[in-house]
C-alpha positions in Angstrom: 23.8 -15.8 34.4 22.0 -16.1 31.0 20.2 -12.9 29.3 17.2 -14.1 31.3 18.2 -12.6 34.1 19.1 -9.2 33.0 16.4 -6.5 32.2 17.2 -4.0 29.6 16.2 -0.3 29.8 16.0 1.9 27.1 15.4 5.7 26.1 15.1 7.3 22.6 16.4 10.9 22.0 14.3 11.8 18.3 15.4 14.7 16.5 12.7 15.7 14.1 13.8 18.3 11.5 10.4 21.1 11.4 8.5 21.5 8.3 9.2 25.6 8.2 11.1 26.7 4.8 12.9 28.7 6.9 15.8 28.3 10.0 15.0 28.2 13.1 16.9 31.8 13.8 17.2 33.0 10.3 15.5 33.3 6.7 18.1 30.9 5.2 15.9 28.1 3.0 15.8 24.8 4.9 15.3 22.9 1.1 17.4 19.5 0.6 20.2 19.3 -1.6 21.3 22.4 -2.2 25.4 22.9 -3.2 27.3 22.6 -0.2 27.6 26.2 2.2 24.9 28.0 -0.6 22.0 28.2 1.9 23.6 29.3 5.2 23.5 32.9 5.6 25.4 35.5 8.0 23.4 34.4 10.9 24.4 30.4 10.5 27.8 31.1 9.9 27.8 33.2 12.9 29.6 36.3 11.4 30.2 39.2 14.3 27.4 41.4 15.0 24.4 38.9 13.4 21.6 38.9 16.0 18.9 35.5 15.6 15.4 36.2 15.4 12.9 32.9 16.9 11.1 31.4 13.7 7.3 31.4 14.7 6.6 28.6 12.6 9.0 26.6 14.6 7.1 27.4 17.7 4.0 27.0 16.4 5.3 23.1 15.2 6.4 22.3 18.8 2.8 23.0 20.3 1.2 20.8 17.4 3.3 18.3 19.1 2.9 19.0 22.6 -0.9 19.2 22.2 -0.6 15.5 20.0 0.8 13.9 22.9 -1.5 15.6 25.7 1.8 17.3 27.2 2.3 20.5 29.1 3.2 23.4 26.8 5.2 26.0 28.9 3.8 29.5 28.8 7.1 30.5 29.6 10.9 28.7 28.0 14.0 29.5 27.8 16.8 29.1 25.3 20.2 28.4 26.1 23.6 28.3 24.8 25.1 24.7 25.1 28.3 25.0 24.6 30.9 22.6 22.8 33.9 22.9 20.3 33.0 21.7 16.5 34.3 22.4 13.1 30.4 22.5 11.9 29.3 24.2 14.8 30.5 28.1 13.4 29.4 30.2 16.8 31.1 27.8 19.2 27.6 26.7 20.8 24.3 25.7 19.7 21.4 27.8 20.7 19.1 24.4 22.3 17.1 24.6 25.5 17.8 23.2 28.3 15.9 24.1 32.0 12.4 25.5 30.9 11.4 23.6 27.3 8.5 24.5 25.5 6.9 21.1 25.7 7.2 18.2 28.8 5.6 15.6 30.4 3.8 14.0 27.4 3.0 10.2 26.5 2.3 7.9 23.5 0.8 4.5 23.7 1.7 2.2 20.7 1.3 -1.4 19.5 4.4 -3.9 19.9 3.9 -7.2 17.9 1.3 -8.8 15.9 -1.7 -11.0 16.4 -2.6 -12.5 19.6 1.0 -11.7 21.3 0.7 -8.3 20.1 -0.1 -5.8 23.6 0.2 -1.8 24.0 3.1 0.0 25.6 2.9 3.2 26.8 5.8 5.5 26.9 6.3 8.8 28.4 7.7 12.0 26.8 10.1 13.8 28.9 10.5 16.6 27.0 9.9 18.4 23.5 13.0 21.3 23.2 13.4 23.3 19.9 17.0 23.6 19.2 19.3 24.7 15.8 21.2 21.7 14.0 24.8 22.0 13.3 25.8 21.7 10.1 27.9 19.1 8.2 31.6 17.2 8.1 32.5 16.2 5.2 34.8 13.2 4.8 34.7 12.1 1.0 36.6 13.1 -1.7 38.6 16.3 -0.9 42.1 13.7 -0.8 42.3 13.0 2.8 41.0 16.2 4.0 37.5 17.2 6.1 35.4 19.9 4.3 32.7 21.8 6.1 28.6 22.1 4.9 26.7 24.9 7.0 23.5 24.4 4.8 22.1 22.7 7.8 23.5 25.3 10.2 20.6 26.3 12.0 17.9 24.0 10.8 15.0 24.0 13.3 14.9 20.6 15.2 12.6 19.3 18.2 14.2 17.0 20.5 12.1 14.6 21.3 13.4 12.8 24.4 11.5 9.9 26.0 11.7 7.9 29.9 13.8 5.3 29.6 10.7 3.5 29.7 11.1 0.7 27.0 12.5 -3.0 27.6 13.2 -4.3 24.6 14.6 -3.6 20.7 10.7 -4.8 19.5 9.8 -1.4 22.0 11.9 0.4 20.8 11.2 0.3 17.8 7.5 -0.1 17.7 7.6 3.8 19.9 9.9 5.2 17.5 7.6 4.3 14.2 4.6 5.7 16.2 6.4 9.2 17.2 7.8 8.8 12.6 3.9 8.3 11.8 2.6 10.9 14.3 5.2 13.7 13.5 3.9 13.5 9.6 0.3 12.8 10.3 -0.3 16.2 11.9 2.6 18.2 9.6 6.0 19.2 11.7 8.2 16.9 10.2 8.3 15.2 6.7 9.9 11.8 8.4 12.4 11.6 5.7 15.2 9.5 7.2 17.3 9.2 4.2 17.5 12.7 4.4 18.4 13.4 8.0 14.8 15.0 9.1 14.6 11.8 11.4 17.1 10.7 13.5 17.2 8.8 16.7 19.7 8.5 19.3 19.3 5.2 21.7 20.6 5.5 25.4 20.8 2.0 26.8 21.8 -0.2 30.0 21.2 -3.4 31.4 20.7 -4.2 34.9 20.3 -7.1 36.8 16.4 -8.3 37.0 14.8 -6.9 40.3 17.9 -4.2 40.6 15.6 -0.5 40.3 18.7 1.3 40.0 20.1 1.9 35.8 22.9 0.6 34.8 25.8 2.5 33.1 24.4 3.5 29.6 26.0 4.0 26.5 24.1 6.2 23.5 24.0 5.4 19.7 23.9 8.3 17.9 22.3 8.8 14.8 20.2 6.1 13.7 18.7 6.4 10.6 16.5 3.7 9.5 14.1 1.2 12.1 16.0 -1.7 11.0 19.6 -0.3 12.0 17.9 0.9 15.4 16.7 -2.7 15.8 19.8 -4.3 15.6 21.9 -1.6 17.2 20.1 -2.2 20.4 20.2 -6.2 20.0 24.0 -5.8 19.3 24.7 -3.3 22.3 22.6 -5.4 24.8 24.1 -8.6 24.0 27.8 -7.3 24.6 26.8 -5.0 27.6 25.6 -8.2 29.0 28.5 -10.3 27.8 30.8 -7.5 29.3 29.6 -7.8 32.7 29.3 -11.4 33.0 33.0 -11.8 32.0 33.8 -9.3 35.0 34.2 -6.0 32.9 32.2 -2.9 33.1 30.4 -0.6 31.2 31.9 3.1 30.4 29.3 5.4 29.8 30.1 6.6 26.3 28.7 7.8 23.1 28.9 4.9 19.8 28.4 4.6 16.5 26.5 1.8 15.2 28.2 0.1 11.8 25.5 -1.8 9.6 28.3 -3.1 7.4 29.8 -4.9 11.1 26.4 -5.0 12.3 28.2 -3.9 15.7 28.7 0.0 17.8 32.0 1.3 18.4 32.9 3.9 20.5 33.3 7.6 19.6 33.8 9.3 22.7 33.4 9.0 26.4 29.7 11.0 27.3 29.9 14.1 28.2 27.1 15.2 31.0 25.0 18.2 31.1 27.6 20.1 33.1 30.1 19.8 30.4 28.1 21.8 28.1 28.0 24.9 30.5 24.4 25.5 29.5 23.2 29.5 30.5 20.6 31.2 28.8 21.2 32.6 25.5 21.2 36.6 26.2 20.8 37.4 22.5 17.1 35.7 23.4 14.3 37.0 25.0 12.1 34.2 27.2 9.5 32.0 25.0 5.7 33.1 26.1 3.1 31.2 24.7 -0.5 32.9 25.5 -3.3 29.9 26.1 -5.2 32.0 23.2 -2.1 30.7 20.5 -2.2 27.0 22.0 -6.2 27.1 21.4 -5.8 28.2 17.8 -3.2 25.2 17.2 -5.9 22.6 18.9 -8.4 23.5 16.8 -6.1 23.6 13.7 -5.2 19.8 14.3 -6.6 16.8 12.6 -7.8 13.8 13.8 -5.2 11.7 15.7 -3.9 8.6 15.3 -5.1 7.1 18.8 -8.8 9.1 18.8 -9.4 7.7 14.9 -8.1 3.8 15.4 -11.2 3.9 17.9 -13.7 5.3 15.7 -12.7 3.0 13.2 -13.4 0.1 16.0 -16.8 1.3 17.5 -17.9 3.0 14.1 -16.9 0.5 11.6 -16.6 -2.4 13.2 -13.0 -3.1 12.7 -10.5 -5.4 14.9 -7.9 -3.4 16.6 -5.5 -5.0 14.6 -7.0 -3.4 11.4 -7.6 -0.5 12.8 -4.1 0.0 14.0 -2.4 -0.7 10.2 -5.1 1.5 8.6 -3.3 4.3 11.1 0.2 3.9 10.2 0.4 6.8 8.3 -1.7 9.3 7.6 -1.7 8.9 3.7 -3.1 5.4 4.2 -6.1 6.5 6.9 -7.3 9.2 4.6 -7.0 6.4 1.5 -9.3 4.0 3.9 -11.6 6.6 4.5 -11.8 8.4 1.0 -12.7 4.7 0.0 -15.5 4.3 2.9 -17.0 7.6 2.1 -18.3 6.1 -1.6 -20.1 3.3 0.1 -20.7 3.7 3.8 -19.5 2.4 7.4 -21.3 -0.7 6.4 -19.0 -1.9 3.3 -16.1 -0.8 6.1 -14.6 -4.3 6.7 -14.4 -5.1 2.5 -13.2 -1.9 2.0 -10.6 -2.5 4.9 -9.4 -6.3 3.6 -9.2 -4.8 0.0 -6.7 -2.1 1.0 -4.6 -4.4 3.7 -4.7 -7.5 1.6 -4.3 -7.2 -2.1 -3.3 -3.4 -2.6 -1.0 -3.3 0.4 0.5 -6.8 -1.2 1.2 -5.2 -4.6 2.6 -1.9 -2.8 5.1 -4.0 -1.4 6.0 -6.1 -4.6 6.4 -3.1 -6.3 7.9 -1.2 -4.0 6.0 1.9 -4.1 4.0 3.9 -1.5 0.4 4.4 -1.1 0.2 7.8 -3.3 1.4 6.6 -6.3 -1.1 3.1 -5.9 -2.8 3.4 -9.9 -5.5 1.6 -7.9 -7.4 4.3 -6.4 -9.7 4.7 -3.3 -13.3 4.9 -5.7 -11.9 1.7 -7.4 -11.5 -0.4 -4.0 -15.0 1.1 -3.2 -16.7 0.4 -6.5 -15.3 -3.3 -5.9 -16.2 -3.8 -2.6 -20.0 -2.7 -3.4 -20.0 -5.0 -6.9 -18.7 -8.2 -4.4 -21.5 -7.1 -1.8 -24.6 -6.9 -4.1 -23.2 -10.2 -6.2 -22.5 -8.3 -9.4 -18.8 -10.0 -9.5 -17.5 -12.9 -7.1 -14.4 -12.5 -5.1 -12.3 -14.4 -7.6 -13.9 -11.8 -10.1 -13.2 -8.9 -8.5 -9.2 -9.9 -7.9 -9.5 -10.4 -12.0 -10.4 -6.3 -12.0 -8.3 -5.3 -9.7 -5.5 -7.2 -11.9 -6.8 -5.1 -14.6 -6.9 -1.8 -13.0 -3.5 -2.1 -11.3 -2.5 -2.9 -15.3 -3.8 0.3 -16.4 -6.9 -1.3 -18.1 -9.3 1.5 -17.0 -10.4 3.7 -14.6 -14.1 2.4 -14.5 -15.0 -1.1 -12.6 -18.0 -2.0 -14.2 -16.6 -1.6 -17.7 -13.8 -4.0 -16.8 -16.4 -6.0 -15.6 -18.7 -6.1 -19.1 -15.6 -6.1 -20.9 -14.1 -9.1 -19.5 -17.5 -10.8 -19.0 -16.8 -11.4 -15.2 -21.0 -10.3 -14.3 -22.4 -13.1 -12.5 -25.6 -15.1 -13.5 -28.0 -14.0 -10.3 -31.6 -14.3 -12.4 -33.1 -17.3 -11.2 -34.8 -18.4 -14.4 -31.4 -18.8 -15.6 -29.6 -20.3 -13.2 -33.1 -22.9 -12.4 -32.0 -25.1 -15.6 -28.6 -25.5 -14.2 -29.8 -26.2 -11.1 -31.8 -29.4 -12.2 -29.6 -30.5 -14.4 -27.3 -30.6 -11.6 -29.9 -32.4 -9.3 -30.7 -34.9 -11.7 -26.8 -35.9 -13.0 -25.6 -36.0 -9.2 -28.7 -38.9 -7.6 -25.5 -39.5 -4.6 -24.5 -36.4 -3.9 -29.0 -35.7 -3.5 -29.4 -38.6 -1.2 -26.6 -38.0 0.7 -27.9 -34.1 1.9 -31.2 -35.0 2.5 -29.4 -37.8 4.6 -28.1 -34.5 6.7 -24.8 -34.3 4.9 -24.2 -30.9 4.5 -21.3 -31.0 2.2 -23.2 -32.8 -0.4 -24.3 -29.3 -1.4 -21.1 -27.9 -2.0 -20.6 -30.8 -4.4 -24.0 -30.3 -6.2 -22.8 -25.8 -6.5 -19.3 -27.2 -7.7 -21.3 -28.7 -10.5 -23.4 -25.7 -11.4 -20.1 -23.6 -11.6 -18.6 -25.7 -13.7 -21.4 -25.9 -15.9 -22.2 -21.9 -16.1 -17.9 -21.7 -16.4 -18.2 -20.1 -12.9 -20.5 -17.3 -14.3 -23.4 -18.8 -11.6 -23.7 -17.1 -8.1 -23.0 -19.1 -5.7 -25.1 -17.7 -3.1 -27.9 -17.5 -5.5 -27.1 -21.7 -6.6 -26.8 -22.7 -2.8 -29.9 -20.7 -2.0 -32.0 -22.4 -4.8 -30.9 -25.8 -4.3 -31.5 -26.0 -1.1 -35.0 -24.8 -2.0 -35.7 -27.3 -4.1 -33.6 -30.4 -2.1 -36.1 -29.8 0.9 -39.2 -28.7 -0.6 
């Protein structure tokens, strides 16, 4: 068999860290970076007689993302204790839920791939559960010893846990930046995967092509970057496969994926549901979530994603390829639009090739995101307008966009007078050139009026040249075409 003829099946497990200051039981700060075990109070360290109070912010985070992903919010969820022996884990369990979770039965439909090969994917949410994060071993420095953070000790978390409804690392990937772009666009989680407030955990088998049944899958835990959770699957899959066509078999285990290696390595055999002897947490009433509170949050929530890529299509005429990039994160939709808003739906498409071409090509050179772009959304919009009523040409305008990514200015037409980049669109001025043009060039004449049309782009070459490309060129085309077949 070659990998042809196996079919790969994967499911994500997200954990989003929530955007509250505070812990998900507890009034402990949630800030990065503090000095290790100096933001976990009595309740996260589980001292006798400390009782956890729900974090309404939390709750209120979890709908956001129910109601983003047209799930089923439970008026009624449970929180459990699931159960399992830790150094960071202080009370012995983890207050998670398990049977009743506040959100389930969601979808997302994304983009995988680019161009004409590029189709959508839609992949179904299982569940949304809130849950407390452990906190911290730490392994460095302390001369061959483990040390022990609780700062993160009950930081609020929604586990995000998908079907294993993707078939490929491309997938995979492509749903896990969607859920990363979606989670900041409407506010629960900052998406900071550096700093643990996004991490994903890959379940994946192989099986046979035509078998329904899954095969044994292994899970990847803690992936922290798209690129590692791209080759982590490629790497699993290829040996899974290898594995069984040598005769072995898969274990159902939990791994680690190295980048250094580039391969996963196992950590533990997986535990099932049953080992965690989950029961309800007593110290915690039921969840209820009135329709009035999942109201409020709809009408609280910004445009989405999926509803705003077709506006951007029927509205301002945009390919859906545009349309989906302009989505990617919410910091670069509102720049598109902030930039649109100056000049109208109808400079939409400059506007849109401005931002995607050269400013998204500097952001990437120089390594910086959208926010801190010293071209600003009024710039892009001021130069899409001066292109569009032939004040500059293209080749102009890149000249002031040079100049304002430089620092030269904050106003375009000033860089325009200053550099003298205004082209020549009076008529009476650009007439002499135009003759001139007509009668040094006697070939290039008889040839158009022959029917060769790119005799005329030889004759507007000349006139550039000869105004030092200060001539418009839809103004010189226009005029000697007047005059060729009058």
């Amino acid at each position: 068999m070659n990998r042809t003829d196996w079919e790969t099946v994967i499911g994500l497990e997200i954990h989003a860290q929530l955007t509250t200051r505070s812990k998900i039981f507890s009034g402990a700060s949630t800030a990065f970076g503090a000095e290790p075990n100096r933001q976990a109070c009595a309740i996260d360290v589980a001292l006798p007689g400390t009782l956890p109070v729900l974090n309404r912010g939390a709750v209120e985070r979890a709908i956001r993302l129910g109601l983003a992903i047209e799930a089923e919010i439970a008026q009624r969820s449970v929180f459990a204790r699931k159960n399992y022996f830790y150094p960071d884990l202080p009370k012995g369990y983890q207050i998670s839920q398990y049977e009743l979770p506040v959100v389930k039965n969601g979808a997302i439909t994304v983009q995988v791939g680019e161009g004409e090969a590029a189709y959508e994917k839609t992949v179904r949410i299982t569940r949304a559960h809130l849950e407390e994060d452990a906190g911290k071993s730490l392994h460095e420095d302390f001369h061959g010893m483990t040390g022990i953070d609780l700062n993160r000790a009950g930081t609020p978390l929604l586990e995000i846990v998908s079907e294993p409804d993707m078939r490929s690392a491309e997938e995979a990937v492509a749903y896990a930046r969607a859920l990363h772009a979606l989670v900041r666009w409407i506010g629960v989680c900052d998406g900071n995967m550096q700093e643990g407030s996004f991490r994903i955990d890959a379940n994946v088998s192989v099986r046979p092509k035509g078998e329904t049944r899954l095969g044994t899958r292994r899970e990847i835990k803690n992936l922290n970057s798209f690129r590692f959770l791209q080759q982590a699957i490629d790497y699993e899959v290829r040996w899974q496969i290898e594995t069984l066509e040598e005769g072995g078999a898969v274990q159902q285990a939990t791994v680690l994926f190295d980048p250094e290696r580039g391969e996963t390595r196992v950590m533990r055999t997986k535990e099932d549901a049953h080992d965690y002897r989950y029961f309800p947490d007593p110290d915690l009433l039921p969840l209820v979530i009135d329709r009035a509170w999942i109201e409020e949050v709809r009408a609280s929530l910004p445009e989405l994603p999926q509803a705003l890529r077709r506006r951007l299509v029927e509205e301002h005429g945009l390919t859906p390829y545009d349309a989906n990039l302009l989505t990617a994160s919410k910091e670069l939709a509102d720049y598109y639009l902030t930039a649109v808003a100056a000049v109208g739906p109808a400079l939409a498409k400059p506007c849109a090739n401005w931002i995607l071409g050269e400013l998204a090509a500097r952001l990437n050179r120089s390594g910086i995101e959208i926010g801190e772009s010293p071209v600003r959304p009024a710039h892009i919009a001021a130069l899409a307008r001066r292109v569009q009523d032939g004040t500059i040409s293209h080749a102009g305008a890149k000249k002031v966009f040079e100049a304002l990514w430089a620092g030269a200015g904050e106003d375009v037409d000033a860089i325009i007078q200053a550099q003298g980049l205004k082209q020549v669109s009076d008529e009476s001025a650009l007439e002499a050139l135009v003759e001139a043009a007509i009668a040094a060039n006697p070939k290039s004449v008889e040839e158009f009026r022959a029917g060769k049309e790119k005799a005329l782009n030889a004759l507007v070459g000349q006139v550039m040249k000869a105004s030092r490309g200060a001539a418009n060129p839809q103004r010189v085309t226009e005029l000697l075409r007047r005059k060729l077949t009058a």
